[in-house]
C-alpha positions as CSV (number, residue, x, y, z in Angstrom):
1,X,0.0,0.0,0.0
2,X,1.4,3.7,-0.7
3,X,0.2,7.0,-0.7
4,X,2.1,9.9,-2.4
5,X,1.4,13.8,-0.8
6,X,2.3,16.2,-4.0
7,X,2.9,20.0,-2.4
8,X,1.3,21.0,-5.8
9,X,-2.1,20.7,-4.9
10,X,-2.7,17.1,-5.6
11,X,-2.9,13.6,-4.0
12,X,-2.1,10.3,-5.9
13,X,-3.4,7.5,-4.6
14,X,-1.5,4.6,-5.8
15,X,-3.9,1.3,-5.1
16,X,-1.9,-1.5,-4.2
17,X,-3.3,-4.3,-2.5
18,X,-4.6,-4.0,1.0
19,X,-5.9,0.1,0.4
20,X,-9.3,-0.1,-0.9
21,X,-10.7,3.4,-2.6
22,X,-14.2,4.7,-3.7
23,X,-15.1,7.7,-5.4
24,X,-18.3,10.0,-4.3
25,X,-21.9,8.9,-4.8
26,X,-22.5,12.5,-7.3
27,X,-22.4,15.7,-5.9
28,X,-26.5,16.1,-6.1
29,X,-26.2,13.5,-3.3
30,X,-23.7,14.8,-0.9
31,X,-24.6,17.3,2.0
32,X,-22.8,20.1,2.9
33,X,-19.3,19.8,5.0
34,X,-20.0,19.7,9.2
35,X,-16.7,20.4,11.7
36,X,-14.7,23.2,11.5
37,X,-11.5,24.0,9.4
38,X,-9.1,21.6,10.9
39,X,-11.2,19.1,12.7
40,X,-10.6,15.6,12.8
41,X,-13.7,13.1,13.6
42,X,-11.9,10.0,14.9
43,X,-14.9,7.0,15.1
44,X,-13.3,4.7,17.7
45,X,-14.9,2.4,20.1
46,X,-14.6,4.0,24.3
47,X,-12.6,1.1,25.4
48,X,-9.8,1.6,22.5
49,X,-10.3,5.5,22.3
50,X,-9.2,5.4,26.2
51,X,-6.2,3.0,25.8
52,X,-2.9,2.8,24.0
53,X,-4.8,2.5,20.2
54,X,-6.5,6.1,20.6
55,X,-3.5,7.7,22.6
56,X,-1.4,6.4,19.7
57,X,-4.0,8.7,17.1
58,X,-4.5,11.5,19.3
59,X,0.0,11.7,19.8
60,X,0.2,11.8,15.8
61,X,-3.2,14.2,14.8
62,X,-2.8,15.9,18.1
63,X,0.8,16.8,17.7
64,X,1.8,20.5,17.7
65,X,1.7,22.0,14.4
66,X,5.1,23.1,13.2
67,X,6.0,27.1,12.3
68,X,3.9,28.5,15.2
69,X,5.1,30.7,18.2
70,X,2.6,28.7,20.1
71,X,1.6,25.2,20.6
72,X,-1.4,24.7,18.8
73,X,-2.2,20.7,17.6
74,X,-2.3,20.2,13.7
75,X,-6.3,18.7,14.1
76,X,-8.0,19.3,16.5
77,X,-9.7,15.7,17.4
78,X,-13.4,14.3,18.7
79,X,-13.9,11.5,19.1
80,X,-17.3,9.1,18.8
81,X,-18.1,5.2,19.5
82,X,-19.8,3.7,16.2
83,X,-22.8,3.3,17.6
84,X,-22.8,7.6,17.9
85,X,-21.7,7.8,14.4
86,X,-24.7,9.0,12.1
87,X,-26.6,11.8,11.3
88,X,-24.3,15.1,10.6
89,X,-21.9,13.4,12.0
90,X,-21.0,10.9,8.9
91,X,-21.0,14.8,7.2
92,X,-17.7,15.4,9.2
93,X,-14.9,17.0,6.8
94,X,-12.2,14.6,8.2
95,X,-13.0,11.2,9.0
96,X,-11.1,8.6,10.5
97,X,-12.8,4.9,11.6
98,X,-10.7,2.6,13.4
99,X,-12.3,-0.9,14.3
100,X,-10.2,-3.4,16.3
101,X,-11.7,-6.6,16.4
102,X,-10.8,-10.6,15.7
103,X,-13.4,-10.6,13.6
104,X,-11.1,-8.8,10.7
105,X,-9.3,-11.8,9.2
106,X,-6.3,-9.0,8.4
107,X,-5.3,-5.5,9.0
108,X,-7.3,-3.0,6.0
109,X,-6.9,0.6,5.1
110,X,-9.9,1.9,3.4
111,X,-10.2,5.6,1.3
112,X,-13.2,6.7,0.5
113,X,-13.6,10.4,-1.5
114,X,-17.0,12.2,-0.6
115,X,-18.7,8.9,0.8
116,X,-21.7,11.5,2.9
117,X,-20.7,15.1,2.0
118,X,-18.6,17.4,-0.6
119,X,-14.8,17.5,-0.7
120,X,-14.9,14.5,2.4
121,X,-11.8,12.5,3.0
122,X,-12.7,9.0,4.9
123,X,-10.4,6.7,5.7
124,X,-11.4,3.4,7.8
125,X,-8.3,0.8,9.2
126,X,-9.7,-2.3,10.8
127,X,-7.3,-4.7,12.5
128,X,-8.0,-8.0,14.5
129,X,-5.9,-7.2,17.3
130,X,-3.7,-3.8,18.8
131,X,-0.3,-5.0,17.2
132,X,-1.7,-5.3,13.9
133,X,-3.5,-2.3,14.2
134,X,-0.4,-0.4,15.5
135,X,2.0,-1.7,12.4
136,X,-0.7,-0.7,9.7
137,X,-1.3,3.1,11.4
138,X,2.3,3.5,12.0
139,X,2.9,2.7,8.1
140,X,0.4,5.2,7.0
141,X,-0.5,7.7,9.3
142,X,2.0,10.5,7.7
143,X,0.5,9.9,4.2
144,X,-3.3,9.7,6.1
145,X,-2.5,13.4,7.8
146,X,-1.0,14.6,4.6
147,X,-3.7,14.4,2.6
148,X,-6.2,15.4,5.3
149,X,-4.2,18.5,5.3
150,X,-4.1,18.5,1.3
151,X,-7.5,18.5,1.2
152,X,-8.0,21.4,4.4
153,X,-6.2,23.8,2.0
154,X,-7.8,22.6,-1.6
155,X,-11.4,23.6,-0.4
156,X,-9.9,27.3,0.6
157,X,-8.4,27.3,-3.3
158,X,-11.1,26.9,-4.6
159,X,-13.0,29.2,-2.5
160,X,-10.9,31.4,-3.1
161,X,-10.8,31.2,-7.4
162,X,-14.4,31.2,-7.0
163,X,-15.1,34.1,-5.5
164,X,-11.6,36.1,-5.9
165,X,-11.3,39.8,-5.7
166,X,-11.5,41.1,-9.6
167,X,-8.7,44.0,-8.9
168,X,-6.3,41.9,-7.1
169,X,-6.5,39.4,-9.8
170,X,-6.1,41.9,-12.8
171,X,-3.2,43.8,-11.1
172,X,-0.7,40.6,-11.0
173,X,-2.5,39.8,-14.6
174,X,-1.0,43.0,-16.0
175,X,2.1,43.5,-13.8
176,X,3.6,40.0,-13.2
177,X,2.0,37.8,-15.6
178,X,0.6,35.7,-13.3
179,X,-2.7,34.8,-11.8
180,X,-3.3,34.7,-7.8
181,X,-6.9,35.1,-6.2
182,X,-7.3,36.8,-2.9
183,X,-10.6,37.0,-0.7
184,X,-12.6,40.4,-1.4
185,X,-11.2,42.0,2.1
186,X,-8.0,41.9,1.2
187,X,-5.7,45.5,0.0
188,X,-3.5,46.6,-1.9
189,X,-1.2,48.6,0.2
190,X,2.2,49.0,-1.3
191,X,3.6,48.4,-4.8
192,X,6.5,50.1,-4.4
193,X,10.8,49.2,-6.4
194,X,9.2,46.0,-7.7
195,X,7.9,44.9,-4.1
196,X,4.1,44.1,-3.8
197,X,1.9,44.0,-0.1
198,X,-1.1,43.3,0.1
199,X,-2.9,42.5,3.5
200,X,-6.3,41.9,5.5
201,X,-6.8,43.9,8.4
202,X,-9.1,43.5,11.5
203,X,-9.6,44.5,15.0
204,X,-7.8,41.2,16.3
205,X,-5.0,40.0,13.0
206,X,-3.3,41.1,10.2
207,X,-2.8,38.3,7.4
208,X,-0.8,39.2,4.4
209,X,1.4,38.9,1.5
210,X,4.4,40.4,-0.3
211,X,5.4,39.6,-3.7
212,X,9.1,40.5,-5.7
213,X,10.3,38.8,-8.0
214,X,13.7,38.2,-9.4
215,X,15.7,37.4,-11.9
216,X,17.0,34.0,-12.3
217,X,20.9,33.9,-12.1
218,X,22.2,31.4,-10.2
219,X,21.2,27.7,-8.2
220,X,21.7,29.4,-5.1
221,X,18.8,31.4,-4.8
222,X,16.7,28.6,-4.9
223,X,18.2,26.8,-1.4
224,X,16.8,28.0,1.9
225,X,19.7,29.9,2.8
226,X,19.6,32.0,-0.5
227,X,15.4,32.2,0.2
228,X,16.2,33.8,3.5
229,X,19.0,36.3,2.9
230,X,17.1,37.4,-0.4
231,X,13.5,38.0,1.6
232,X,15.2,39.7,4.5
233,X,17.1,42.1,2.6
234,X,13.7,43.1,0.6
235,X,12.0,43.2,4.0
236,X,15.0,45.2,6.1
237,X,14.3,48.0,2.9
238,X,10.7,47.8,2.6
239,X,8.2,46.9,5.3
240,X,9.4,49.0,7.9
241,X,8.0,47.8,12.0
242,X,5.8,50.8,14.5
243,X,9.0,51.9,15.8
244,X,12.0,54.0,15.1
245,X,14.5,51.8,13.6
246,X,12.4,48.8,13.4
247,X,11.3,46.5,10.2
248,X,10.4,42.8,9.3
249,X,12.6,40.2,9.3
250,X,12.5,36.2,8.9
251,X,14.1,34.9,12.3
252,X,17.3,33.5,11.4
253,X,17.6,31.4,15.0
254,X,14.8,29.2,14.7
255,X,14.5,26.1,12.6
256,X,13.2,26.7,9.0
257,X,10.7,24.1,8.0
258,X,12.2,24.0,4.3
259,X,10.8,21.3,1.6
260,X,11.8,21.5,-1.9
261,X,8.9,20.1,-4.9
262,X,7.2,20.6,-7.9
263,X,4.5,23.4,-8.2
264,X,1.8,22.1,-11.0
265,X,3.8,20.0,-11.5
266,X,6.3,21.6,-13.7
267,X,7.8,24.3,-11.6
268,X,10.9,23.7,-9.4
269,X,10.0,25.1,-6.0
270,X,10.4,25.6,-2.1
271,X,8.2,25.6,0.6
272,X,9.4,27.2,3.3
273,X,7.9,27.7,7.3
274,X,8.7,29.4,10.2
275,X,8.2,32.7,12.4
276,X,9.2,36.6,11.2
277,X,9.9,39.3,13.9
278,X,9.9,42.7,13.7
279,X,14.0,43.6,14.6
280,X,14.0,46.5,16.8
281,X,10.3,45.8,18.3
282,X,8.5,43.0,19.8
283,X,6.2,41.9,17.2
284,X,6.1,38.5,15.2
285,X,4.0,35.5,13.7
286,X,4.2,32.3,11.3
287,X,5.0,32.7,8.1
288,X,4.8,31.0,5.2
289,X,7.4,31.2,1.7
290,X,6.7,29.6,-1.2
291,X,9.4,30.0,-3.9
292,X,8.7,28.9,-7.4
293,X,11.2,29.2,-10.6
294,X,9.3,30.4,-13.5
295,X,12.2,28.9,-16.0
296,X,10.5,29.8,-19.1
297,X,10.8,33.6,-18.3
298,X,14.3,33.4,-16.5
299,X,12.9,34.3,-13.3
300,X,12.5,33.4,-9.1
301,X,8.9,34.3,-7.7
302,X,8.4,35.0,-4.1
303,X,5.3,34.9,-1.9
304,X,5.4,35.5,1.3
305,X,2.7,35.1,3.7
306,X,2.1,35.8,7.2
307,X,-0.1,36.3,10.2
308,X,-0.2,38.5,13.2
309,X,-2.8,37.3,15.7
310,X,-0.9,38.5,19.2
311,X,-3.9,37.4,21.3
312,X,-5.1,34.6,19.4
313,X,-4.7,31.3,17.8
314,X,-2.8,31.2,14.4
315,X,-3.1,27.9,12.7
316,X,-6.2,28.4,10.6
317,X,-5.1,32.1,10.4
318,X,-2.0,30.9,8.5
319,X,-3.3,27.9,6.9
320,X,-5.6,30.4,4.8
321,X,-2.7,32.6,4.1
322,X,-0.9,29.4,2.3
323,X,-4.1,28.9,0.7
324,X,-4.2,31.8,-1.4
325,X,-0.5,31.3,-2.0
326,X,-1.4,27.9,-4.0
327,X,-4.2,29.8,-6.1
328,X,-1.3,31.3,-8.1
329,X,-0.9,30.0,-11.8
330,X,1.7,31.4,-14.4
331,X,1.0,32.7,-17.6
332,X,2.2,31.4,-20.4
């Protein structure tokens, strides 16, 4: 059995024996998505959910999500018996069943696309006893979360090309030959020496972006050291903090969550995550990079995006933010 996460926006599912996969029933069929944005429904029976099987789920979905100032879990988890799972519950945008029973003549992985509502990802193991269960979840349970997670930030795309904000879209149509769709409430508020910013602004956050591109000269630019000293030196210039003396800056002291793959497929690219500061000041956040090479044109595309939610949890904050970063498509 294998499962393959692509960055790109896409998940292969390669069907080898022992992972069984159906397709949705037709969308006239299919409610309407129930949980929140990073919820995970785990259907497990009490007396497993309470003992070493559901400890060992709740350590790996529970875990604290990377590139955050503060701990905050990558899903947040409920959990229900079977007998408790019906109704808008089977609606439930992430689903996992885990049945532990002798009556399973062998350890199973099942995916299932859409089984009750739109955009649903299901995935059922059964196992005859707790080692077998244990080897089979171990095996899979990166490639499970990964496209879990794949999914979380696919239904913001395409929320977000849907119902993108016309202006936004024409401006990088016209200026950088590219298309990108922001939510309606987000502003243009610098284009300034080749450096875009565009951000959403509330009472309680700031989420934005900022764009520059470059031209493409050497290999080093693309490695995360390169990604890094070039950002900072546009954001030292450009996005200057409240204070006298103070601007934005990528923290150089904490690890960089750097993974290097192929946007649409065609585009060498790297993802990187971690936390920006303001130098001088005591402000910072998560951020998000994603650095694509646009080969064709000779030239090294940078998005940035970040939150600042001092007061507030930041996972789904920034999880958006990367969403909107994946709605970009060059033009040819």
């Amino acid at each position: 059995m294998k499962l393959l996460f692509s960055p790109k926006g896409a998940v292969l599912l390669f069907l080898l024996p022992g992972l069984l996969s159906c397709k949705d029933k037709g969308s006239a069929a299919l409610s309407s998505l129930a949980g929140a944005p990073g919820e995970l429904l785990v259907v497990m029976e009490k007396q497993a959910w309470g003992s070493l099987p559901g400890d060992t789920v709740r350590a790996w979905f529970a875990q604290p999500q990377p590139g955050l100032p503060q701990m905050e879990p990558m899903f947040d988890v409920v959990s229900v018996p079977f007998a408790s799972f019906d109704g808008h519950l089977k609606g439930y945008r992430n689903i996992l069943a885990v049945r532990i029973s002798n009556q399973a003549d062998s350890a199973t992985l099942r995916y299932k696309e859409s089984p009750w509502s739109r955009t649903q990802r299901y995935f059922e193991i059964s196992a005859p006893d707790t080692a077998s269960f244990f080897k089979l979840f171990d095996a899979n349970k990166e490639k499970i979360s990964a496209v879990f997670l794949d999914t979380e930030r696919n239904r913001l795309v395409s929320a977000y090309k849907n119902k993108p904000d016309n202006s936004l879209q024409q401006f990088f149509r016209e200026n950088y030959r590219l298309n990108i769709s922001f939510p309606p409430e987000y502003t243009l508020n610098k284009n300034e020496n080749g450096l875009v910013w565009i951000s959403r602004e509330t009472k309680t956050d700031s989420r934005g972006v900022i764009f520059f591109q470059e031209n493409y000269t050497r290999a080093g630019q693309l490695t995360a050291a390169g990604v890094v000293t070039a950002v900072n030196a546009r954001l030292k210039a450009q996005i200057p903090g409240p204070s006298e003396g103070s601007y934005m800056a990528l923290d150089t002291l904490l690890p960089v969550d750097t993974m290097a793959y192929s946007y649409a497929g065609e585009h060498y690219a790297l993802l990187l995550k971690s936390i920006w500061i303001v130098e001088n000041d005591f402000m910072g956040g998560p951020y998000i990079l994603n650095v694509v090479l646009d080969k064709k044109n000779e030239r090294v595309l940078y998005f940035m995006g970040y939150v600042y939610a001092p007061d507030d949890k930041k996972r789904n904050r920034i999880r958006q933010v990367e969403a909107i970063l994946f709605t970009m498509n060059l033009e040819e």
